[in-house]
N, C-alpha and C positions, 0 to 999 in steps of 0.2 A: 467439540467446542463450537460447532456450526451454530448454535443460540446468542453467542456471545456478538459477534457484527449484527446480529437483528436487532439485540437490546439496544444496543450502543447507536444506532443509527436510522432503522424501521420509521422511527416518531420524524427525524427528519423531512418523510415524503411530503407530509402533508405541510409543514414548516420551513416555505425556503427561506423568510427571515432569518431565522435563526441557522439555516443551514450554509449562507453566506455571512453569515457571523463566524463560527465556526474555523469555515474554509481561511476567512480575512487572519482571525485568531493564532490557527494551525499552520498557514503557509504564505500569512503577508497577499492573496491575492484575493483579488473578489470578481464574481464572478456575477454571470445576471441571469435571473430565471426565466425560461422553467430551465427546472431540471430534471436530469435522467439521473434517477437516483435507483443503484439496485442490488440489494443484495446475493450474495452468491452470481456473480456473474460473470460473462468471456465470450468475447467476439466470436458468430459465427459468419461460412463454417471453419472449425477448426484449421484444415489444412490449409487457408489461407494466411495464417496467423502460427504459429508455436508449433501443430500439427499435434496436442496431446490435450491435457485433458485441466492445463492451468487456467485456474479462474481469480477473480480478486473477491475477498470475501465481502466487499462493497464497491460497487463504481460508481463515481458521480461525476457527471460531465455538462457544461455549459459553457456558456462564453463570456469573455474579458470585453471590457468596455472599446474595444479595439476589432471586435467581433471576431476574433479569433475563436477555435475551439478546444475549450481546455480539457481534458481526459484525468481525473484523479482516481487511481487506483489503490485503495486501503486492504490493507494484511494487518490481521489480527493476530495475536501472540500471548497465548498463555501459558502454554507450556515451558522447561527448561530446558529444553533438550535439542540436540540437531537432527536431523531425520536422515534415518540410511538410505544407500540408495537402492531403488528400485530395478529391476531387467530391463523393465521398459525404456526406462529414465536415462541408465547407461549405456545402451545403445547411442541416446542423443550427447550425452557428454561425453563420451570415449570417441566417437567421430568429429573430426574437427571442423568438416564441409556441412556439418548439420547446422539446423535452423536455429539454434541455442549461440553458434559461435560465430554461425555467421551475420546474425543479427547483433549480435557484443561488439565484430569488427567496426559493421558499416555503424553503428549507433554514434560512434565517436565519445562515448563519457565515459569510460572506461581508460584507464593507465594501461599501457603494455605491459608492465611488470605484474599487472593484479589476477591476469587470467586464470593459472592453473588455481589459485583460490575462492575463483569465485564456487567451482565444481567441489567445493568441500561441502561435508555436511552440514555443519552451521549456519553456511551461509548461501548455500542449494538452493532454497526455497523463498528466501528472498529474489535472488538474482532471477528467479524465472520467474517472480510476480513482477519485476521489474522489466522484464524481456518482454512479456507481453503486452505492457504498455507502449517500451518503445518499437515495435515491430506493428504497432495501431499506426503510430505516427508516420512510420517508413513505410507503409501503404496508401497513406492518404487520408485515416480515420479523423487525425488528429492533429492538431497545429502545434501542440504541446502535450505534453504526458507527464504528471507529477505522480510519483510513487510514497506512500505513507504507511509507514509499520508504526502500530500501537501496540504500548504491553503495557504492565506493570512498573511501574519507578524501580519494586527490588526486585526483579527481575534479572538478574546482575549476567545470566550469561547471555540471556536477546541484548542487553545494554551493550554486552563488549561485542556481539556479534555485529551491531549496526555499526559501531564505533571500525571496528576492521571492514565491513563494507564500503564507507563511507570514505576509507583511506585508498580502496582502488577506482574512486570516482575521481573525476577531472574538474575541476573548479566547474566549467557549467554543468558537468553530469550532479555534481552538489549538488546547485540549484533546483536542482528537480527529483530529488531525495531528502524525505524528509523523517524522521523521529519524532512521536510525541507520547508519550504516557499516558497512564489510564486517568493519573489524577490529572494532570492538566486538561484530558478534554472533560472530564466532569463538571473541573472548575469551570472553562468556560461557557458554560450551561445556565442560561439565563434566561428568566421571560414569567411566564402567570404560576399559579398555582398547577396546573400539572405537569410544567414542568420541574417545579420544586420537587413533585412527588416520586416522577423519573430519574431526578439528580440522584434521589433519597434510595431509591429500589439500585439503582449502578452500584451508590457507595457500597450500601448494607450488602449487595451479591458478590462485588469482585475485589473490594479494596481490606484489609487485611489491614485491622485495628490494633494496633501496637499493645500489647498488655505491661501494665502497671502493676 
């Protein structure tokens, strides 16, 4: 599914109009260019950060009118399913002094009650697309780190996966977790004729026409 954040995003590089439209659209905040806009990406090196091999399948990063530096990290979701876990993986989630929990401690958005779930597999792979942003922050990368999972509308088990991550977030861990659908960012897709054509190739590849 590594094609799917190139489509959905690639065209943005050369477009930051439309890429702080978007961002304004998706998360209320706007940001000023340029931008570092990158798919498949993750702070090097590794061991300074997560110590493994999580990337965000988009990063786009700039600054708020405040000159702050904003860190958005996008996970893309098409599949149904939770992902097992790995040897490698459970080494870091079975210890509790690792970079995975001690990063969830000191972050502060996380509820004490939500820990032992975030290590499920449903919601695994969220939680450490989200760890690696906030672990940017708590090194200095970042002044802010927003986390954004896109899927499908019927997607109903990513829906109820956000929907239970989002219940071991802390009113501001909220704030910087966000959901949006494949149809609403298509919809918000505006601008000349190639991007009509781009709207057009999204719809017709990933969105799932209801039969009559």
């Amino acid at each position: 599914s590594e094609h799917i954040p190139f489509n959905l995003f690639a065209p943005l590089i050369s477009r930051p109009d439309l890429a702080n439209h978007l961002l304004y659209r998706i998360l209320g905040v706007e940001l000023l260019p340029p931008y570092q806009i990158e798919p498949e990406w993750s702070p090097k090196p590794a061991d300074k950060y997560l110590g493994d091999r999580t990337s965000f399948d988009t990063y786009i990063k700039g600054t708020d009118n405040h000159g702050r530096v904003i860190g958005v990290g996008i996970e893309v979701k098409y599949t149904e399913q939770g992902y097992s876990l790995r040897q490698s993986e459970a080494l870091r989630v079975k210890n509790p002094e690792s970079t995975y929990w001690a990063t969830t401690r000191k972050s502060g958005v996380f509820t004490n009650g939500g820990c032992e779930l975030l290590a499920t597999d449903d919601l695994r792979q969220i939680w450490r697309n989200h760890l690696l942003g906030l672990k940017m922050r708590s090194v200095g990368d970042l002044d802010r780190f927003i986390s954004v999972t896109i899927f499908p509308s019927a997607n109903e088990h990513m829906s109820h996966a956000l929907s239970q991550y989002q219940n071991l977030l802390t009113d501001n861990g909220k704030s910087g977790f966000h959901g949006c659908t494949f149809e609403q960012y298509i919809a918000f897709l505006e601008g000349d004729t190639e991007i009509a054509k781009w709207k057009s190739f999204l719809q017709d590849r990933y969105l799932v026409k209801a039969l009559v």
